[in-house]
C-alpha positions as CSV (number, residue, x, y, z in Angstrom):
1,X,37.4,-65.5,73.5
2,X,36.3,-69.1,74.6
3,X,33.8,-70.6,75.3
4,X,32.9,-74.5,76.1
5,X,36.8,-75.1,75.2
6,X,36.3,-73.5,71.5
7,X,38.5,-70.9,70.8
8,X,36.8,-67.9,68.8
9,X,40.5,-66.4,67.8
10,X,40.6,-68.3,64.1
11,X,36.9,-66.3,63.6
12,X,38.7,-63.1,65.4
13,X,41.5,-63.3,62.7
14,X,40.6,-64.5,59.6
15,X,37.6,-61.2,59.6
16,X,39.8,-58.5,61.0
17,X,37.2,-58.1,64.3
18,X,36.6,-58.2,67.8
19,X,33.2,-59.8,68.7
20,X,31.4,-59.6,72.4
21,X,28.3,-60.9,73.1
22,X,26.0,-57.6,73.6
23,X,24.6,-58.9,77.1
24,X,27.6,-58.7,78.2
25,X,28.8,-56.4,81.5
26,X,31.2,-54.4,79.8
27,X,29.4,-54.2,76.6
28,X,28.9,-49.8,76.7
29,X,33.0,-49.8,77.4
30,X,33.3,-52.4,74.1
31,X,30.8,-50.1,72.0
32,X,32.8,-46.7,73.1
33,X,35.9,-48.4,71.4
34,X,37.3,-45.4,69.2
35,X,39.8,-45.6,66.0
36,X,43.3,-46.0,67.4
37,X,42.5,-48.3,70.8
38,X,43.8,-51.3,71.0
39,X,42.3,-54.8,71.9
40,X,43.6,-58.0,72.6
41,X,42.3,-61.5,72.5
42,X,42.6,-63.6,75.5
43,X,42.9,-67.3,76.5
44,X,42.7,-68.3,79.9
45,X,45.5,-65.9,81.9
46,X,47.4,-64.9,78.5
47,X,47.2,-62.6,76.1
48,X,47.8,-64.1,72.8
49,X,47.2,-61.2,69.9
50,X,46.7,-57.6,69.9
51,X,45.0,-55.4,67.3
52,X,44.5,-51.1,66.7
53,X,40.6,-50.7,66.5
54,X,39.4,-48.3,63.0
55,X,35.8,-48.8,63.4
56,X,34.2,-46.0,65.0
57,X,31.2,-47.3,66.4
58,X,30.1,-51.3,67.0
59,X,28.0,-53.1,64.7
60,X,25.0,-54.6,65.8
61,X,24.5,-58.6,64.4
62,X,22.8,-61.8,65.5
63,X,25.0,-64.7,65.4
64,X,22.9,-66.8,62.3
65,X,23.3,-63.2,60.3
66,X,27.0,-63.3,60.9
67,X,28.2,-66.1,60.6
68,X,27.3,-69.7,58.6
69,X,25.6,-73.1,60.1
70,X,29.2,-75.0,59.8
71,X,30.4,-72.2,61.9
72,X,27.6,-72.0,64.3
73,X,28.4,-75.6,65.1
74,X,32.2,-75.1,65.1
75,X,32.3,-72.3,67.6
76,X,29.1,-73.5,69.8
77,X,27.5,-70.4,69.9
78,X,23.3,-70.2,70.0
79,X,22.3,-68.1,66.4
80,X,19.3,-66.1,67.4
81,X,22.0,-64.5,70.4
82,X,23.1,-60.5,69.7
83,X,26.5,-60.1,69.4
84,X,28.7,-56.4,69.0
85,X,31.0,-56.1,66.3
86,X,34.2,-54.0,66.0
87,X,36.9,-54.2,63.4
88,X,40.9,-53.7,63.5
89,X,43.3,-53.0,61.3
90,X,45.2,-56.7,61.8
91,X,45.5,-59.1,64.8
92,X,49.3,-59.4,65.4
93,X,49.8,-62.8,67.0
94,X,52.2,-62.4,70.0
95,X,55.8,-64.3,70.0
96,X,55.3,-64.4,74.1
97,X,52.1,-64.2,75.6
98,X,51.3,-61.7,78.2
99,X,50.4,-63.1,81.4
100,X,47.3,-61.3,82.6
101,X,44.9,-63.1,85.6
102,X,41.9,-61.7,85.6
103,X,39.2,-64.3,86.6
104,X,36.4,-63.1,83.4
105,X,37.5,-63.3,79.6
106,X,36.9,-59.6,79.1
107,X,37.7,-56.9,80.7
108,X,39.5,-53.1,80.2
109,X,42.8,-52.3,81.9
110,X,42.2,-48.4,82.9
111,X,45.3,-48.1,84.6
112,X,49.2,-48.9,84.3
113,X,48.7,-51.4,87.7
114,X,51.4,-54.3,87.1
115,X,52.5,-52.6,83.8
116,X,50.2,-54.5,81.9
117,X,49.3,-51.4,79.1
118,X,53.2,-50.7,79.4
119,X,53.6,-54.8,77.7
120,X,50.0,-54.2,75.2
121,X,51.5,-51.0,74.0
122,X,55.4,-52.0,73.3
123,X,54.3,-55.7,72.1
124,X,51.9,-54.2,69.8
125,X,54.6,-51.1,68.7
126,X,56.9,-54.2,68.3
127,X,54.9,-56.2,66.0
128,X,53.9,-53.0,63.9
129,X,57.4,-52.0,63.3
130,X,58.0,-55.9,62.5
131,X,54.8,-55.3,59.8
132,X,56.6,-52.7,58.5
133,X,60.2,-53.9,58.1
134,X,58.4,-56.8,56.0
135,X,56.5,-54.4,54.4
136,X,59.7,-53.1,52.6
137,X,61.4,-55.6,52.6
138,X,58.6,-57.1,49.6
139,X,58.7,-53.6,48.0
140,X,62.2,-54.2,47.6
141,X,61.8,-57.8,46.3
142,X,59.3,-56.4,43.7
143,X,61.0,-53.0,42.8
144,X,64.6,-54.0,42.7
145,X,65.8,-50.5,44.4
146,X,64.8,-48.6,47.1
147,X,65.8,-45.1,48.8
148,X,65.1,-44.9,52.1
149,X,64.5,-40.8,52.6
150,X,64.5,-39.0,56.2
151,X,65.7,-35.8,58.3
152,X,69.0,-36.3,59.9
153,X,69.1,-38.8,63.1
154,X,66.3,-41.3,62.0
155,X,68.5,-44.4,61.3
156,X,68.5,-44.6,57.5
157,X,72.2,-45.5,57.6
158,X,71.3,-48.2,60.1
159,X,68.1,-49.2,58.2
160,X,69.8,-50.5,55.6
161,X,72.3,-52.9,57.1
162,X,69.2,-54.2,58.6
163,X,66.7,-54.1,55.5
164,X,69.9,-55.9,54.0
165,X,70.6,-58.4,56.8
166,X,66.9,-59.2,56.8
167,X,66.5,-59.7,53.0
168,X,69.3,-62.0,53.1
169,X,68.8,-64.5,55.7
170,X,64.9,-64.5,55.2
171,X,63.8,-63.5,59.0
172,X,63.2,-60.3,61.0
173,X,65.8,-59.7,63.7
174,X,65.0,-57.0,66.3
175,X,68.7,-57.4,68.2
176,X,70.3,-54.2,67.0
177,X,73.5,-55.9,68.0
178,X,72.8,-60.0,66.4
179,X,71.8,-57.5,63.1
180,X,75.6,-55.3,62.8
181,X,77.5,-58.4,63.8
182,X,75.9,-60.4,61.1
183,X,76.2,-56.9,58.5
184,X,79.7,-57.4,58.7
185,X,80.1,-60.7,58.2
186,X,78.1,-60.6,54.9
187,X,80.2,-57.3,53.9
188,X,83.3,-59.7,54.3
189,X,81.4,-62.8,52.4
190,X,80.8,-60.2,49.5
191,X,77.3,-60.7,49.7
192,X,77.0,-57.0,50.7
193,X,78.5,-54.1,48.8
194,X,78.6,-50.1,50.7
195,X,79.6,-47.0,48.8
196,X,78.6,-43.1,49.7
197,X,78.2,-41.2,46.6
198,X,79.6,-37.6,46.5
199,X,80.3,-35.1,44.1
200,X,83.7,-36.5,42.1
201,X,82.4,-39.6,41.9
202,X,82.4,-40.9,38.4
203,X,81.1,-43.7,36.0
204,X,84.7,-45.2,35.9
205,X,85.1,-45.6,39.7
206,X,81.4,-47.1,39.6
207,X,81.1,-49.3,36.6
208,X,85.0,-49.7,35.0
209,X,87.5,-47.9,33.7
210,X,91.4,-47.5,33.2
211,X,93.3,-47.9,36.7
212,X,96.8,-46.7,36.9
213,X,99.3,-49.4,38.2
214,X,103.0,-49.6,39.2
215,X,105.0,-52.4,38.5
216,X,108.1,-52.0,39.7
217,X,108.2,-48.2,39.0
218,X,106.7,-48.2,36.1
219,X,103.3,-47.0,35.7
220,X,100.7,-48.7,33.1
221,X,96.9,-48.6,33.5
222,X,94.5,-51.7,32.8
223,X,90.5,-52.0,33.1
224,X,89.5,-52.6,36.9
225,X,85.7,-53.4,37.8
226,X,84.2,-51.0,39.8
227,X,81.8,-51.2,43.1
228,X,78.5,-52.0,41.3
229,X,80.3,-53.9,38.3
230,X,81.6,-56.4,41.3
231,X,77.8,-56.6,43.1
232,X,77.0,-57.5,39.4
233,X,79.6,-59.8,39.1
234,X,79.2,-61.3,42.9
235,X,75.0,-62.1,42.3
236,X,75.8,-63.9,39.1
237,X,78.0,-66.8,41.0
238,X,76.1,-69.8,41.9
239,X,76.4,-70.3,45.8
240,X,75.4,-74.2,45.7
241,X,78.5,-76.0,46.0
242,X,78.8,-78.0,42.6
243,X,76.1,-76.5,40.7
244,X,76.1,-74.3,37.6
245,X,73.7,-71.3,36.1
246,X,71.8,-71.5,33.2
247,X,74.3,-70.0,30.7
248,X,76.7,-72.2,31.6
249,X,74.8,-75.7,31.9
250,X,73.3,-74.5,28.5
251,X,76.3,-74.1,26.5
252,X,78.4,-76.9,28.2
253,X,75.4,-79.2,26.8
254,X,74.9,-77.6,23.3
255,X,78.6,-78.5,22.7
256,X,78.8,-81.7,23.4
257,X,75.6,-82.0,21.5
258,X,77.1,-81.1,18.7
259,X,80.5,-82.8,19.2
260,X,78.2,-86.0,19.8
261,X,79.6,-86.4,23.0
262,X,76.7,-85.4,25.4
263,X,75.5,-88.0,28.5
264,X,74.4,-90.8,27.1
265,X,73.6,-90.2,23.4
266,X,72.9,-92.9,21.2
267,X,76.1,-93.5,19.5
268,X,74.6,-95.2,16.5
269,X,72.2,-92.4,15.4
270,X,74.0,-89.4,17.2
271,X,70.9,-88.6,18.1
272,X,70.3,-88.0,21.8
273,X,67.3,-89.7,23.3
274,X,64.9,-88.6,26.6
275,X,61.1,-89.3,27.4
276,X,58.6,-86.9,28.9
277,X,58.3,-86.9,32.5
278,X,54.6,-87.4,32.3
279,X,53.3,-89.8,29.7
280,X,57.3,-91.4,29.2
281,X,56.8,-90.1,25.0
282,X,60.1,-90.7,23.6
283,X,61.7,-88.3,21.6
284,X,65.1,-87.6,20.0
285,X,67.4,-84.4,20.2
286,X,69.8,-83.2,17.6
287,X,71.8,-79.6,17.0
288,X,71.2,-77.8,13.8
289,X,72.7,-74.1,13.6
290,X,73.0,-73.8,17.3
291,X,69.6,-74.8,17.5
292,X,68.1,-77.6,19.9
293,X,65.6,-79.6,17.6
294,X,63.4,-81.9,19.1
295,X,61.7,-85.2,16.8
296,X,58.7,-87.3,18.3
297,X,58.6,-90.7,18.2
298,X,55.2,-90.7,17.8
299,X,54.9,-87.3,15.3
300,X,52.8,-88.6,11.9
301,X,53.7,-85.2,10.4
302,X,57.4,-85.5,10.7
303,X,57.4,-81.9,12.4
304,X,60.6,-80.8,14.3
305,X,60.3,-78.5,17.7
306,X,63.1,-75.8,18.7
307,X,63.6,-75.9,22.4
308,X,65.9,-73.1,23.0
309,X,63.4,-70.6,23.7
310,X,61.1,-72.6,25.4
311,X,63.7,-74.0,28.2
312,X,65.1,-70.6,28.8
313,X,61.5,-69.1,29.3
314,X,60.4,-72.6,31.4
315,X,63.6,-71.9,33.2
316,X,63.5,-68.8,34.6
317,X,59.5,-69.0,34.5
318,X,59.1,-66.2,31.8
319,X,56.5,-67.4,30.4
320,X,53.1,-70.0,31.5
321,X,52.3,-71.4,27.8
322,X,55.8,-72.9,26.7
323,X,55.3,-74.6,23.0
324,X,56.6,-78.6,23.6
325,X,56.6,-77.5,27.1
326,X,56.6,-81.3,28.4
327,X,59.6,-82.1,26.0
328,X,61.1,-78.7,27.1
329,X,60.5,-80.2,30.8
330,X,62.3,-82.8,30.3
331,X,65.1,-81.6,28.8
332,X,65.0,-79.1,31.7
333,X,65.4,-82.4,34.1
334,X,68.1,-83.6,32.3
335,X,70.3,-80.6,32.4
336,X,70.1,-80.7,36.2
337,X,70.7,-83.9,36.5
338,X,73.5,-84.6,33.8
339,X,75.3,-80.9,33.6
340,X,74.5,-79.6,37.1
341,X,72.1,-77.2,36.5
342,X,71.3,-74.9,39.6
343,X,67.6,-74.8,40.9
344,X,66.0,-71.1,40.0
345,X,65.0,-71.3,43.8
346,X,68.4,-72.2,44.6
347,X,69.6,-69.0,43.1
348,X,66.9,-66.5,44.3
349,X,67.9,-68.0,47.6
350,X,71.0,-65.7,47.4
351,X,70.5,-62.3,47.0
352,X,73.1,-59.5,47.3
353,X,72.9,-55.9,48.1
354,X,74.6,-52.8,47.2
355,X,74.1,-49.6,49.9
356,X,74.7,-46.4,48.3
357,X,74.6,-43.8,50.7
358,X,73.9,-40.4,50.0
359,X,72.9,-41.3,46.9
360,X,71.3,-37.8,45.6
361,X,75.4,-36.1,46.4
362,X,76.0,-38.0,43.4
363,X,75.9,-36.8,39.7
364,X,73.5,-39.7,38.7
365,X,73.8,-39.5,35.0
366,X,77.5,-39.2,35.2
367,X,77.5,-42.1,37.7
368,X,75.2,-44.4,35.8
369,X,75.6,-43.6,32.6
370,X,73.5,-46.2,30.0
371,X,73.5,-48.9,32.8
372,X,70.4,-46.6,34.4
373,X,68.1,-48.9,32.2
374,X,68.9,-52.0,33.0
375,X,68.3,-51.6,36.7
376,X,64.4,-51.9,35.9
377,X,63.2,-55.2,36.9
378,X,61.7,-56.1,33.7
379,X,64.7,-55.2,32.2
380,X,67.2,-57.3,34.4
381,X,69.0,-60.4,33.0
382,X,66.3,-62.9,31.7
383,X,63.9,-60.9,32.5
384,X,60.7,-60.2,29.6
385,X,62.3,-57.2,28.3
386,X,65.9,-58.1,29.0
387,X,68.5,-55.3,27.8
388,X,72.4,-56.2,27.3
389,X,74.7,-53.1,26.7
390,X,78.3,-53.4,25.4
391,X,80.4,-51.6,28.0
392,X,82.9,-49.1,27.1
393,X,86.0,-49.8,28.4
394,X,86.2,-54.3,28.7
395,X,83.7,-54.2,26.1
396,X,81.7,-56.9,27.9
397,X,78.1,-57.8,27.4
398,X,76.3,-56.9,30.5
399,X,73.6,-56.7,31.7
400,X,72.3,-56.7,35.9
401,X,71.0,-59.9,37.2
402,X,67.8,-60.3,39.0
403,X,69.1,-60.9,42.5
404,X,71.0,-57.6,42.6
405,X,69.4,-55.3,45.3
406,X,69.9,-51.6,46.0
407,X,69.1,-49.6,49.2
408,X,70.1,-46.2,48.9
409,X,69.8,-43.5,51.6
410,X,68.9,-39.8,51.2
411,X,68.8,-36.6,53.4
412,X,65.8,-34.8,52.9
413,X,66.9,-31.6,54.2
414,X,69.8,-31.2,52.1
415,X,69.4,-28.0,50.7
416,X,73.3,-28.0,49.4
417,X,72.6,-30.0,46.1
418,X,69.7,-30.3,43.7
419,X,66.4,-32.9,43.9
420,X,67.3,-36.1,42.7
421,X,67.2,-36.8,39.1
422,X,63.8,-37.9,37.8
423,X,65.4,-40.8,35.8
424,X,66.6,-42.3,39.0
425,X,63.7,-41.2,41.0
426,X,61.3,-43.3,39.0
427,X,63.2,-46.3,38.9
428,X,63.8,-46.7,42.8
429,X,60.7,-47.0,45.3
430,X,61.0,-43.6,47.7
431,X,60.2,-44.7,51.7
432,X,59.8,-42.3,54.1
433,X,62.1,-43.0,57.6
434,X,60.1,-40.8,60.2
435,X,61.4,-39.6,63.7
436,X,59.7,-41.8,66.2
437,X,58.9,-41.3,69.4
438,X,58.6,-44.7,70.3
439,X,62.1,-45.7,70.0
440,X,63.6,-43.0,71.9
441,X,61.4,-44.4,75.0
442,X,62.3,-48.0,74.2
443,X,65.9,-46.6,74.2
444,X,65.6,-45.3,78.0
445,X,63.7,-48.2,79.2
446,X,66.6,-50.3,77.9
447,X,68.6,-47.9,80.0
448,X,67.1,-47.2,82.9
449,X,68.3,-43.8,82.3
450,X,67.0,-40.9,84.5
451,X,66.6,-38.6,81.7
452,X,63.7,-40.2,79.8
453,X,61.0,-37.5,81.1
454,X,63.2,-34.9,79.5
455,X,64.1,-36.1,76.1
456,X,60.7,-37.2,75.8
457,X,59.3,-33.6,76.5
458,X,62.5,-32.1,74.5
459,X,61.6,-33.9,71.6
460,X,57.3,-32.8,72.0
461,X,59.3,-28.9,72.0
462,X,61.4,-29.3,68.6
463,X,58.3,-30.9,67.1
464,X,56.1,-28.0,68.1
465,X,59.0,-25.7,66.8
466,X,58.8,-27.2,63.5
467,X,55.4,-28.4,63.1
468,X,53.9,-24.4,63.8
469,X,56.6,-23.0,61.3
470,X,57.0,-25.0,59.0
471,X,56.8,-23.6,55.1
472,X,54.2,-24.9,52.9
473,X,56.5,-26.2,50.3
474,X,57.9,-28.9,53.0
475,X,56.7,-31.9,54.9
476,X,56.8,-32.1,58.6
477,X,58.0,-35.9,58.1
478,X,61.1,-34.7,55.7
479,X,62.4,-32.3,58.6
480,X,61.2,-33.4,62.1
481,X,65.0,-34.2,63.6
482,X,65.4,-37.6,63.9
483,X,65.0,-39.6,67.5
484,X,69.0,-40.2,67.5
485,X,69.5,-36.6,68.8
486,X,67.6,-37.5,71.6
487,X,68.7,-40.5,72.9
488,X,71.7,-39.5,75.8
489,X,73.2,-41.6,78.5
490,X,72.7,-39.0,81.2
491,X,71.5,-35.6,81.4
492,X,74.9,-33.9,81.0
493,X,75.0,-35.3,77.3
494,X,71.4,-34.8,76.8
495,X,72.1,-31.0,77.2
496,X,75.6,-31.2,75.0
497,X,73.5,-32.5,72.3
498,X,71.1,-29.9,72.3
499,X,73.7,-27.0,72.1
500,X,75.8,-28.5,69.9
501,X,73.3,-30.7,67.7
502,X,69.9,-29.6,68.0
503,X,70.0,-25.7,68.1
504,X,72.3,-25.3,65.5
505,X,70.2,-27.9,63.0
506,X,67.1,-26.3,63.9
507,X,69.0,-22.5,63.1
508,X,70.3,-24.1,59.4
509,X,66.7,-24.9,58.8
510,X,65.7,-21.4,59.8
511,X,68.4,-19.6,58.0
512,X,68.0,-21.9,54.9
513,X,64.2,-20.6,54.5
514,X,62.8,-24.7,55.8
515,X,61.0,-22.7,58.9
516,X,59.3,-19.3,58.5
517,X,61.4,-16.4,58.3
518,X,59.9,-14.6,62.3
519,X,62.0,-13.6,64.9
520,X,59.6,-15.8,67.0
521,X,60.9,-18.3,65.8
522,X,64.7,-17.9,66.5
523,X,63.9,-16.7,69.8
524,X,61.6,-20.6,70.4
525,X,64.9,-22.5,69.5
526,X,67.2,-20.3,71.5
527,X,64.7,-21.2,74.5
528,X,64.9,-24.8,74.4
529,X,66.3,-26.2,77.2
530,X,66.4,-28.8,79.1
């Protein structure tokens, strides 16, 4: 990957390829590069990136056809030479290099010698999984609510706190451990709400609703908040110390306006009186039936601007072409400096999340009830379509703010209750929590347990099992038993999980009609063994 001191990796990158000159020795291993391998780049001793290969045969270029002059000269390379193209899905950049002394820049590692395709394939499995967890972490940022979906044993429970965790404090964590302990400390800071749905649960216990309460043996019910109205309530509250939301500046300034009391109006004219930020055009502000009226020193025609839309939609950045938009700026300055308006960024900054789990054991409608609207982005609070509802019981305005995220969890072979209802379902973004062989390895080389070998070939059974007899109407990533059933700290439990876990899940999925009704089949699970 260098040559002359010039590192190629930026070109590597930045095209999604692997190049070798086609003179090269090992040129015929490079070109038999299938789909699926992986390659990494190389400086001196280290391994810096790895990428999966999906071409399925190596392009033939010159260097002049490939690339332009400025790059000729930047990489030092001589045009008319051939060079071998391959491409890859994505170079993942590594956090800690992989030391690997071989004296030529390219070679392929055919063996497991010094563990080196051991560190390429778990670096590379890390960095994928990384891919992913950011991967849904920006589908959550743009849909609002998710529901992570999965056979029992995959870790949806546990993907949340960490989707959650992750979401929160902006970074990727891969210590299982660093990730709970911090869970818990935002469920304490309120900046994480958990509730499992079931079948009695009800609108009142969600939203509002009367609460009976005893004072001193007597027994009188008032209005208490429930879970989601409190995550509601909770992403609302500005976490800067000292600094105040929109609604609140906004009114606290409109009413001194109109008192004549706000900062620094002209006592004289009772007028109050700003500049643009960009050209320093003065012009005056006055109240008139709640509304913000801005007059131009300059205006010939005499013409008055209302500002209240326009700082509400420059605001929350609803809209690029503001009308008055550099008096509207300026006002916009003013309130933060004068009345402590918060920073939108500031707010965003602070997101908080409500886990339902088992969110389909619920009785959505009756859970919801009208607030099943508003949880569309578009329609959140000062949002484009913005929707307010008058609730029931308080009879509040409300509606759900924009940093309010929800993670729900659902069992995919839950053959007990109905499919989810389609009002929900197409307001939540469905993602797919498979069973993965890759973690139950990781989880036995973390071990150094003896029984790795055997869960490994355990798990390659119960796949087979399902995979061969599965009906049509279900997918083999909706039923494959998750990887938690196979992780044991010795043999002993391995086996205790199999006859007490595995066989009878697998016999519910039979019985239930998931596998194919053959006495085959019954006989394969009651064979498993370890």
């Amino acid at each position: 990957m260098e040559s002359g001191g010039v590192c190629y990796f930026d070109l590597f990158k930045n095209n999604n390829i692997a190049i070798l000159g086609s003179g090269n020795h090992n040129i015929e291993s490079f070109r038999k590069l299938q789909p699926g391998d992986l390659v990494a780049a190389k400086s001196g001793h280290y391994l810096l990136a790895i990428a999966e290969v999906i071409s399925d045969e190596a392009e033939y270029w010159f260097w002049k056809d490939y690339i332009t002059n400025d790059e000729i000269k930047k990489y030092q390379v001589p045009p008319k030479a051939d060079i071998d193209i391959v491409y890859v899905k994505k170079w993942f950049e590594l956090e800690e290099h992989i030391y690997y002394p071989t004296p030529s820049g390219t070679g392929f590692v055919t063996d497991n010698n010094n563990d080196y395709l051991t560190q390429c394939n778990e670096a590379y499995y890390k960095e994928l999984k990384k891919m992913e967890k950011e991967e849904i972490i920006n589908i959550l940022k743009q849909k609002k609510q998710i529901i992570l979906q999965g056979a029992p044993g995959t870790g949806k429970t546990y993907s949340t706190a960490e989707i959650a965790v992750n979401l929160i404090d902006g970074k990727i964590s891969d210590d299982r451990k660093e990730v709970m302990k911090r869970y818990n400390e935002l469920i304490k800071s309120n900046q994480i709400f958990f509730t499992t749905f079931h079948q009695s649960m009800d609108y009142e216990e969600f939203v509002e609703g009367y609460k009976p309460v005893s004072d001193d043996g007597n027994i009188y019910y008032e209005i208490k908040d429930g879970i989601f109205k409190e995550a509601c309530n909770k992403s609302k509250e500005i976490q800067e110390v000292g600094k105040v939301g929109f609604e609140e500046a906004w009114n606290n300034f409109t009413d001194e306006l109109y008192n004549g009391k706000a900062k620094e109006i002209n006592k004289n004219t009772g007028y109050l009186e700003l500049e643009t930020l960009e050209d320093k055009e003065k012009f005056s502000l006055f109240i008139d039936n709640n509304i913000v009226k801005c007059r131009p020193e300059k205006s010939k025609t005499g013409n008055l601007y209302n500002l209240n839309n326009g700082v509400k939609q420059l605001y929350y950045s609803l809209k690029k072409n503001i009308t008055s938009k550099s008096y509207v700026k300026s006002l916009l300055e003013y309130l933060k400096d004068k009345y402590n308006l918060a920073d939108i960024d500031e707010i965003n900054k602070n997101p908080v999340v409500l886990i339902i789990d088992e969110i389909n054991r619920g009785n959505i409608a009756k859970i919801f009830g009208e607030l099943i609207t508003l949880l569309e982005a578009d329609k959140r609070k000062n949002a484009d379509n913005e929707i307010e509802v008058k609730l029931p019981y308080s009879k509040e305005i409300f509606s759900v703010p924009s940093n309010l995220y929800i993670i729900g969890t659902m069992n995919t072979t839950d053959r007990s209750i109905g499919y989810i209802d389609y009002a929900l379902r197409r307001r939540f973004a469905f993602i797919t929590i498979k069973a993965d062989k890759e973690k139950i390895e990781s989880f036995y080389n973390e071990k150094n347990s003896d029984c790795k070998d055997k869960a490994l070939k355990l798990f390659s059974d119960v796949e087979k099992i399902i995979e061969n007899n599965l009906n049509e109407e279900f997918e083999f990533d909706d039923i494959m038993i998750g990887h938690s059933y196979f992780m044991a700290e010795n043999e002993e439990e391995l086996k205790r999980k199999l006859e007490y876990e595995i066989k009878p899940l697998l016999f519910e999925y039979y019985k239930d009609g998931i596998l194919k009704n053959d006495s085959s089949v019954k006989k394969a699970i009651k064979e498993l063994a370890i």
